[in-house]
C-alpha positions in Angstrom: 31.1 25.7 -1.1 32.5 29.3 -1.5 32.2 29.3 -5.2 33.3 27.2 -8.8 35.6 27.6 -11.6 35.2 25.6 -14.8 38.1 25.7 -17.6 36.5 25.0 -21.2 39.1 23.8 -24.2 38.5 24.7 -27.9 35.9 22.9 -29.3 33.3 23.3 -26.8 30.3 25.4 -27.9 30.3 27.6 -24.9 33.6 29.2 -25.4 32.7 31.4 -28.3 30.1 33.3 -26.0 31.3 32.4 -22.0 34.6 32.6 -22.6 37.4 30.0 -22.0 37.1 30.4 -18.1 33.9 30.9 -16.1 33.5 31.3 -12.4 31.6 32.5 -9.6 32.0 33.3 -6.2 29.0 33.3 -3.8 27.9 36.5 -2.2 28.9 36.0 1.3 32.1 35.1 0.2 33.0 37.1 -1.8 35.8 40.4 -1.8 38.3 38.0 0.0 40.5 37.4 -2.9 38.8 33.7 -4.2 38.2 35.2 -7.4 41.2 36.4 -8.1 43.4 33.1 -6.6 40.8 30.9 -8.8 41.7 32.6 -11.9 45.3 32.5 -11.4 44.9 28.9 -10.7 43.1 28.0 -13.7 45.4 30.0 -15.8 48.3 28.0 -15.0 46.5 25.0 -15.3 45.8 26.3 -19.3 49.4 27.1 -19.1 50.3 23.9 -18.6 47.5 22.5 -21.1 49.6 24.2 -23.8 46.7 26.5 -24.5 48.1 29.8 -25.6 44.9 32.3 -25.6 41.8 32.3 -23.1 38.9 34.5 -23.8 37.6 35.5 -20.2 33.8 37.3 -20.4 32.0 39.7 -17.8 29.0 41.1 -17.6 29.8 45.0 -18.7 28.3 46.3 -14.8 30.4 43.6 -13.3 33.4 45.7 -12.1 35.0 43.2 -9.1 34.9 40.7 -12.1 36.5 42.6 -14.7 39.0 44.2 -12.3 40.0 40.6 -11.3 40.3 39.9 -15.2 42.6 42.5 -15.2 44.9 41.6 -12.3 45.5 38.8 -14.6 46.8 40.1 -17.8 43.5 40.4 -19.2 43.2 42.6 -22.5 39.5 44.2 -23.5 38.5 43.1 -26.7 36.8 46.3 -27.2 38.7 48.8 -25.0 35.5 51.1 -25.6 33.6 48.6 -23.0 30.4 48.7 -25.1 27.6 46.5 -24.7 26.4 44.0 -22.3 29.1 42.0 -21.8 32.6 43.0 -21.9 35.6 40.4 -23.4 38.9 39.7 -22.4 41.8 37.9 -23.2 44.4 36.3 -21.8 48.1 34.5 -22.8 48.5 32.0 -19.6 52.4 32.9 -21.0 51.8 36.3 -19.6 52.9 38.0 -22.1 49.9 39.9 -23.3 50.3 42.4 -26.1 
């Protein structure tokens, strides 16, 4: 088990606070890319769920996380970073604006 992904759809109590997508990569195997090939996975798979925004959630010190956030499309939420935990979001169209 390198690590897990979970996709969670509207309605579920987490989203408002984890985010649509929440994942993890364990430490010895991590900086290999998994992250970043994970989260493009699961955004297509929301693609093709028809869902049309994802709210993706870091903690704020987490900087491989956010910069694989970003890799994707991700826009902050709050381009001023503040607080523990920074939010992102992402159209699994790619067309961010």
């Amino acid at each position: 088990m390198l690590g897990g992904i979970a996709l969670r759809h509207e309605g579920n109590e987490f989203v408002p606070w984890a985010g649509h997508i929440g994942y993890g990569i364990r430490p010895s195997a991590r900086r290999r890319g998994l992250a970043t090939w994970a989260l493009g996975r699961m955004v297509g798979e929301a693609r093709a769920l028809g869902m049309e925004r994802l709210l993706v959630v870091c903690e704020a010190e987490n900087v491989a996380s956010a910069k694989t956030i970003l890799r994707h499309g991700g826009i902050s939420e709050d381009a001023a970073g503040r607080g523990a935990v920074l939010r992102y979001w992402i159209q699994p169209g790619g067309l961010n604006t």
